[in-house]
C-alpha positions in Angstrom: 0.0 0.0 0.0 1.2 3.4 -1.1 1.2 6.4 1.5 0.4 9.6 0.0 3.9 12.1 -0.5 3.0 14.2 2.4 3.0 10.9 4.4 5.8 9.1 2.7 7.6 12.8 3.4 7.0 12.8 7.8 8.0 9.0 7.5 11.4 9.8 6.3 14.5 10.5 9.2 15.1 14.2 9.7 18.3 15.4 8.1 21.2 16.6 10.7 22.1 19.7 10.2 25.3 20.4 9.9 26.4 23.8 11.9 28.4 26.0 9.9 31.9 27.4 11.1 32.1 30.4 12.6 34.5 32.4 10.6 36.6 35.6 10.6 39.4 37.3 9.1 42.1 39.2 10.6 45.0 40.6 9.0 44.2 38.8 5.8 44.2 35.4 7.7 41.0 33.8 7.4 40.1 31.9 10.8 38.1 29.3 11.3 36.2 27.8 14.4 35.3 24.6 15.9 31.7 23.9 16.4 31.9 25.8 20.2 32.9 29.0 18.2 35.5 29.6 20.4 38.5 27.3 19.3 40.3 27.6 16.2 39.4 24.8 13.9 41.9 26.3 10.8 43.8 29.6 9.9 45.3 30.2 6.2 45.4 32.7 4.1 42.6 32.4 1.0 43.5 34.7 -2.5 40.9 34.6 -5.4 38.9 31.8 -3.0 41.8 29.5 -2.6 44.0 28.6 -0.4 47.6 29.9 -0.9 50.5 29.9 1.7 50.9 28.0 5.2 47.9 26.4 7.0 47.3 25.5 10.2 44.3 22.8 11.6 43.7 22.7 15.0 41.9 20.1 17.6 39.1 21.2 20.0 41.3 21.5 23.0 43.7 24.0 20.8 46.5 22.0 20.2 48.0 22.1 16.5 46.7 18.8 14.7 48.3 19.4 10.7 49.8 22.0 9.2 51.0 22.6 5.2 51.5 25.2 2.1 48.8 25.4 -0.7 49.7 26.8 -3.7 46.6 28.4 -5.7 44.4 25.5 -3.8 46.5 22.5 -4.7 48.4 21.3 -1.3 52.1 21.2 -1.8 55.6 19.9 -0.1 55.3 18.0 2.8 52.6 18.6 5.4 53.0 17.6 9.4 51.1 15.8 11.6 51.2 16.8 15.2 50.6 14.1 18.0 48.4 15.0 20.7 49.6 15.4 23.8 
């Protein structure tokens, strides 16, 4: 037996949501946050909507997790890998 779309629709599971990243850029670094908006998730530098230069990722607690050059987008060299303390 078919349910009617509006039915079939409320049956389905609701889609998470995923929060978007607080973001911000100061002197021409563009900084993004972890979902608590208050620890650095990533900070680069982005020219004509890429990233270009040497990037840092961060874990929740603050500590460096990777860091790397982009050139025009394209990641480049080698990249490091931080343990966590």
């Amino acid at each position: 037996m078919k349910l009617p779309p509006e039915e079939e629709e409320s049956k389905k599971p609701a889609k998470k949501s995923v929060p978007v990243k607080k973001t911000e850029i100061i002197d021409g670094f563009t900084i993004k946050y972890h979902a608590n908006g208050k620890t650095r998730w990533s900070k680069g530098k982005i020219l004509d909507g890429k990233a270009q230069g040497y990037w840092e990722w961060y874990r929740p607690d603050g500590t460096l997790k990777r860091s790397g050059y982009f050139d025009n987008g394209a990641p480049v060299g080698a990249w490091t890998t931080y343990d966590s303390q």
